[in-house]
C-alpha positions as CSV (number, residue, x, y, z in Angstrom):
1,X,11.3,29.2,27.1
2,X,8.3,28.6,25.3
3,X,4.6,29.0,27.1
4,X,2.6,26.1,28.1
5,X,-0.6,27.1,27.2
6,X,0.5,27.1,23.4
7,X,1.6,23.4,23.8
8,X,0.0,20.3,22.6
9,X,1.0,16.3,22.9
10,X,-0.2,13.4,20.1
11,X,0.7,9.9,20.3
12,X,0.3,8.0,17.2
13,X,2.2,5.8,14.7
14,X,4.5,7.3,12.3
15,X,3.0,6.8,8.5
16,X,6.5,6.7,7.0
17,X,10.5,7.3,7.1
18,X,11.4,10.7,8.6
19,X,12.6,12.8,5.8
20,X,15.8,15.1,6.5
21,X,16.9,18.0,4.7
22,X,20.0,19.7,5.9
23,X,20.3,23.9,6.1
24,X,22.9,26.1,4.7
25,X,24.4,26.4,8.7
26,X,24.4,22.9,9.3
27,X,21.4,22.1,10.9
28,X,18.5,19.7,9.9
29,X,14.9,20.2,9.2
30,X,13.0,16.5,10.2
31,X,9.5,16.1,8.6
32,X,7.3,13.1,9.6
33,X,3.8,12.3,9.2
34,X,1.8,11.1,12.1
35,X,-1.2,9.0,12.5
36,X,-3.6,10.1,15.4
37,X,-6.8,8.7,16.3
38,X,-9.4,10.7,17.3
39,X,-11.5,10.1,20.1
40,X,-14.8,8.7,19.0
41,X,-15.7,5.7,16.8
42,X,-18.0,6.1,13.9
43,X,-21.1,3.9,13.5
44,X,-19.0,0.3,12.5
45,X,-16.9,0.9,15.4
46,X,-14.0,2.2,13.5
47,X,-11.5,4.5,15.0
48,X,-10.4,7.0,12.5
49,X,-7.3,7.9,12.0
50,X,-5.7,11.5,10.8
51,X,-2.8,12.2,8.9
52,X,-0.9,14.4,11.0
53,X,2.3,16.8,9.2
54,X,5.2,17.6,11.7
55,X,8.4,19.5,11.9
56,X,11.1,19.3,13.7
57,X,14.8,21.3,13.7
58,X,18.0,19.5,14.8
59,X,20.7,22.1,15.5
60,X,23.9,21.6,13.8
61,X,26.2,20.6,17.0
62,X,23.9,18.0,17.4
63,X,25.4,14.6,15.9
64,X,23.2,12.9,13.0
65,X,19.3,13.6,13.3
66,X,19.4,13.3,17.0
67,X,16.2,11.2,18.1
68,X,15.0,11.0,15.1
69,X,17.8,9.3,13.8
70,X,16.3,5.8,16.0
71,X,12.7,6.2,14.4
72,X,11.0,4.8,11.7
73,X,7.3,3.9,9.7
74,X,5.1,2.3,12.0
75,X,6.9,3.0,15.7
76,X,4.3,4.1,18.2
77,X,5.8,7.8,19.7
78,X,4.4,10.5,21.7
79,X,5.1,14.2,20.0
80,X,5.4,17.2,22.2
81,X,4.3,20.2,19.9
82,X,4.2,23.8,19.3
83,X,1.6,25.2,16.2
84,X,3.6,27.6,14.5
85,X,2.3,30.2,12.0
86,X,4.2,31.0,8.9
87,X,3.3,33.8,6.8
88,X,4.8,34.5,3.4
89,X,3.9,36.1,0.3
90,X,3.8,33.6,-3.1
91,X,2.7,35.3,-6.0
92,X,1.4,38.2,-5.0
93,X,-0.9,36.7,-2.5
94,X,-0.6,36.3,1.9
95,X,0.0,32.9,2.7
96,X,-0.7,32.0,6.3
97,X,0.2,28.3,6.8
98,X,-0.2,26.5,10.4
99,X,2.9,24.3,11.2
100,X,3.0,22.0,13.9
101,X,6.8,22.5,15.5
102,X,8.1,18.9,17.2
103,X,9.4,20.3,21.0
104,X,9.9,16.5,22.2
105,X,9.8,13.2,21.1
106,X,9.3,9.7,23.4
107,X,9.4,6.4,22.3
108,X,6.2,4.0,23.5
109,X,7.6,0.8,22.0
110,X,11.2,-0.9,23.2
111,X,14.2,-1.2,20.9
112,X,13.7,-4.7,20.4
113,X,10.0,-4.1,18.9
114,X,11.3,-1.5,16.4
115,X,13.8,-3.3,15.2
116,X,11.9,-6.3,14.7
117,X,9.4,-4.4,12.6
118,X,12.2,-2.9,10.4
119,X,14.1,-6.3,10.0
120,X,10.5,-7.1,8.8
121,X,10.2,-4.3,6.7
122,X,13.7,-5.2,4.8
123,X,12.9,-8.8,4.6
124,X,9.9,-8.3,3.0
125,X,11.8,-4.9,0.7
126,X,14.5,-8.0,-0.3
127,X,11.8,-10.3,-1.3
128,X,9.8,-8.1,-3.7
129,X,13.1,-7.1,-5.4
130,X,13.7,-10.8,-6.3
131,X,10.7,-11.2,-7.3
132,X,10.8,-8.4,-9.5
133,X,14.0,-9.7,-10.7
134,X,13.1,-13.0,-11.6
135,X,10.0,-11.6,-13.5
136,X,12.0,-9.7,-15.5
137,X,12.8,-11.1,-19.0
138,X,16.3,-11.7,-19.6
139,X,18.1,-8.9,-21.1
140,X,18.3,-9.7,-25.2
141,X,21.9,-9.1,-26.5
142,X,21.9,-7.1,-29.5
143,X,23.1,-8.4,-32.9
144,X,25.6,-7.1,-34.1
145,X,25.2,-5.2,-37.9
146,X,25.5,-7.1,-40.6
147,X,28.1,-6.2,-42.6
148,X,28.5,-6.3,-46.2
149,X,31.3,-6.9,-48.5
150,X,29.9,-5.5,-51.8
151,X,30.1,-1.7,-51.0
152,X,28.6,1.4,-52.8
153,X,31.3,3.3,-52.3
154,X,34.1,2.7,-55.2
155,X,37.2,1.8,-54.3
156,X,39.0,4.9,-55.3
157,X,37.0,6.9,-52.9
158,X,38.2,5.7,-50.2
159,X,40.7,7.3,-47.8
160,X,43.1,4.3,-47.8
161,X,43.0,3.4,-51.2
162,X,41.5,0.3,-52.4
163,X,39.8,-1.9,-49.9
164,X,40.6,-5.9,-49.9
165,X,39.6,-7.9,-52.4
């Protein structure tokens, strides 16, 4: 059970793809990055916007990534999170390093408005790549080596005997 007073909650848009890397045990280690307003405005009336890092661990009976299997850049989510601090020792020196440990993940925006805005995202992926395509010059074929028929190489050198004639 973990304590409630170490708990914190963030909603904000996901800056890209969850990335997954799977443990020796089977299990799954989910990073995503966040983006979090704060809650002022500067002088132009912009809301600014932080780059948030975030963990999360999928056990190995659990099928897939879980929740995070159905997520992707741009869908609005709330995060349910635990700071976490990991202390090692690289090169000699004490690393502490605050992690931010995903506890619960909700979705803000219905299935239908996510997938539009991936459908989006491939259409437009598609698009570049044949534009790419067609920009590319066409591939030259090589010519093949000229070959001549007067050779420097006598004929009783070779290991056939005489060449034709």
């Amino acid at each position: 059970m973990s304590n409630p007073h170490s708990t914190a909650s963030v909603i904000g848009r996901l800056a890209n793809d969850p990335k997954v890397f799977e443990n020796k045990d089977g299990s799954k280690k989910v990073m995503l990055t966040v983006f979090v307003d704060r809650s002022y405005t500067d002088a132009q009336g912009n809301r600014i916007s932080d780059a948030l890092p975030f963990e999360a661990f999928v056990r190995a009976q659990t099928p897939g990534t879980g929740p995070f299997a159905h997520v992707h850049k741009g869908d609005l989510v709330s995060l349910s999170y635990e700071p976490r601090m990991n202390r090692y020792t690289k090169n000699g020196a004490e690393v502490f390093e605050v992690k931010l440990e995903i506890q619960n993940i909700s979705f803000l925006e219905s299935r239908a408005t996510t997938q539009a805005r991936l459908a989006e995202r491939v259409t437009k992926a598609e698009a570049r790549n044949q534009n790419l395509q067609a920009q590319a010059p066409a591939p030259v074929a090589a010519a093949a080596p000229a070959v001549a028929h007067a050779s420097a190489v006598q004929d009783e050198q070779l290991p056939f005997g005489r060449g034709p004639r």
